[in-house]
C-alpha positions in Angstrom: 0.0 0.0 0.0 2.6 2.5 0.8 4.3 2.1 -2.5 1.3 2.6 -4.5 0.9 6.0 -2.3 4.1 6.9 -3.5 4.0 5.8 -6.8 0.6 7.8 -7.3 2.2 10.8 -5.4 4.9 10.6 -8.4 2.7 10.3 -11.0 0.7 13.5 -9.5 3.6 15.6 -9.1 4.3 14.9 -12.8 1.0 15.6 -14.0 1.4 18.9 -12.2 4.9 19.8 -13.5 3.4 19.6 -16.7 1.8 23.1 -16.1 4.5 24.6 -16.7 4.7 23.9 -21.0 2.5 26.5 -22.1 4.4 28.3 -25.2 4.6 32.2 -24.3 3.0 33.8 -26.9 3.5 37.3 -26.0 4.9 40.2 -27.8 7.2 41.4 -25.0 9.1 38.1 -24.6 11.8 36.7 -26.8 13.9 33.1 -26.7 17.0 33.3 -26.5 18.1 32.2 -29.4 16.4 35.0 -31.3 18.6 37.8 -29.1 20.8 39.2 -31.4 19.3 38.3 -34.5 18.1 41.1 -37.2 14.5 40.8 -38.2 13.0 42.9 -41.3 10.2 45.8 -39.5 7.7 47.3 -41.9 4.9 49.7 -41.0 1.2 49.2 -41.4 -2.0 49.8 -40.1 -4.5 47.0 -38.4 -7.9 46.8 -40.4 -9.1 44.2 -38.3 -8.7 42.3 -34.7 -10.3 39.5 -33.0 -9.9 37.1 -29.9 -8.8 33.1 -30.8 -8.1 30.1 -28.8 -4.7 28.7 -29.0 -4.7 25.2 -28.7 -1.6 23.5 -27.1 -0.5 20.3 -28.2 -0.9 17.2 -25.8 1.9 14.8 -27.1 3.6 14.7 -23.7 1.3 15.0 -21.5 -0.3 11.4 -22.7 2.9 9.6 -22.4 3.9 11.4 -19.0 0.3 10.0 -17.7 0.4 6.8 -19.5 3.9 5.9 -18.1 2.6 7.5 -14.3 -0.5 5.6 -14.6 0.7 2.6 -15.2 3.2 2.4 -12.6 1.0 3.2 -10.5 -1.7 0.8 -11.7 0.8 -1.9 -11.3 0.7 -2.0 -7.3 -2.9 -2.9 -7.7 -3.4 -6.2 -6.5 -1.4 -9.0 -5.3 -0.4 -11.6 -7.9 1.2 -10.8 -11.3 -2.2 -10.9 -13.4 -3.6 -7.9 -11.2 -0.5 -6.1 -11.7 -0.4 -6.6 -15.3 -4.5 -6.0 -15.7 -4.0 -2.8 -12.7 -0.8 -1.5 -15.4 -2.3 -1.6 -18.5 -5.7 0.3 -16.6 -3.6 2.7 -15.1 -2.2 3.5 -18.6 -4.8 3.9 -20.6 -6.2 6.5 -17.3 -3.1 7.7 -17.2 -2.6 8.8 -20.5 -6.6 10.6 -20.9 -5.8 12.1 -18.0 -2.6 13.6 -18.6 -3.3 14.4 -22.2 -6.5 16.4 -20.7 -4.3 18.2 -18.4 -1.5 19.2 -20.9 -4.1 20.7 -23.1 -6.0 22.5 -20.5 -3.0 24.5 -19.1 -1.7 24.8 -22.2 -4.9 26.4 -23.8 -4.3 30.0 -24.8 -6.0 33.1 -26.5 -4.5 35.7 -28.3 -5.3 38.1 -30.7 -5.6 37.6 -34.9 -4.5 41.0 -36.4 -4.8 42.0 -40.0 -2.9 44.3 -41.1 -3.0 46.5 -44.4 1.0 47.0 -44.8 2.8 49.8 -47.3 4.4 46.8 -49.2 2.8 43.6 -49.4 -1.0 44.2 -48.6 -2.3 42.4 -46.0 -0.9 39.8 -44.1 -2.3 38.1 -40.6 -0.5 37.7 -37.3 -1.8 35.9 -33.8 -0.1 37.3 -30.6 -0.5 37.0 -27.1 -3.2 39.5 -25.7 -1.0 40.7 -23.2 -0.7 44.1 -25.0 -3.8 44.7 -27.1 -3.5 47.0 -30.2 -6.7 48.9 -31.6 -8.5 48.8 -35.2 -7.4 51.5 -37.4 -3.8 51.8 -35.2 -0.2 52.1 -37.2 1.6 49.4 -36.4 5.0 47.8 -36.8 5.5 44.5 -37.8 8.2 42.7 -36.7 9.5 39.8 -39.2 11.3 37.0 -38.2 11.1 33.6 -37.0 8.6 34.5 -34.1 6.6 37.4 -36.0 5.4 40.2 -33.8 3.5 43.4 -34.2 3.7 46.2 -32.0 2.6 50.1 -32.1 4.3 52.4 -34.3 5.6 55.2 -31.9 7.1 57.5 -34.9 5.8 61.0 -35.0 
């Protein structure tokens, strides 16, 4: 009994570390593997703006519960049939579960923008809501690897 308390206390605190894998999708926040790098900035205005979910993916959080579950399934019981049947139920929990949990804290929203640039006509960009821009606002749009669009401060 006390190793299936511990085993499912494991499993638990890896379902919960799994909170942490959320992408950042906001504009104020760069990897650092893009410091340093040039990006092409051109200026536009947005024409258009709404909310949209962003949907994280829920690879790992399947196989984290699938391998969590069915370790702890496996101290079900007390021959080597219940431990195989308690496993392979523990498992398949394991892995609903986590997937569930992966892609609830790694559900998003942000914000679609479309923007009528000088140079290439319109082109659309999600971002983190964290700083909302307004309909009809000059923007600058950032290009690079991680595109971002920001307000256009110029006088």
């Amino acid at each position: 009994m006390k190793s299936f308390i511990l085993k499912s206390i494991g499993a638990a605190c890896i379902a919960l570390s799994m909170a942490g894998c959320a992408s950042n999708i906001s504009s104020d926040s760069y990897s650092d593997q893009l410091v340093g790098q040039a990006s092409r900035t051109f200026a536009g205005t947005i024409v258009s703006s709404r909310v949209v979910n962003v949907e994280g993916n829920n690879e790992v959080g399947g196989l984290v519960g699938s391998v969590a579950g069915g370790v702890a399934g496996s101290a079900i019981g007390g021959g080597f049939r219940a431990n195989a049947l308690g496993a392979i139920g523990g498992a398949l929990l394991g892995g609903v579960l986590g997937s569930s949990v992966e892609k609830g804290v790694s559900q998003q929203k942000a914000i679609e923008y479309v923007i009528q640039t000088e140079r290439d006509g319109l082109i659309t960009v999600a971002q983190g809501i964290d700083n909302p821009l307004g309909n009809g606002q000059k923007v600058l749009v950032i290009q690079g690897k991680t595109t971002r669009v920001i307000a256009d401060t110029r006088p």
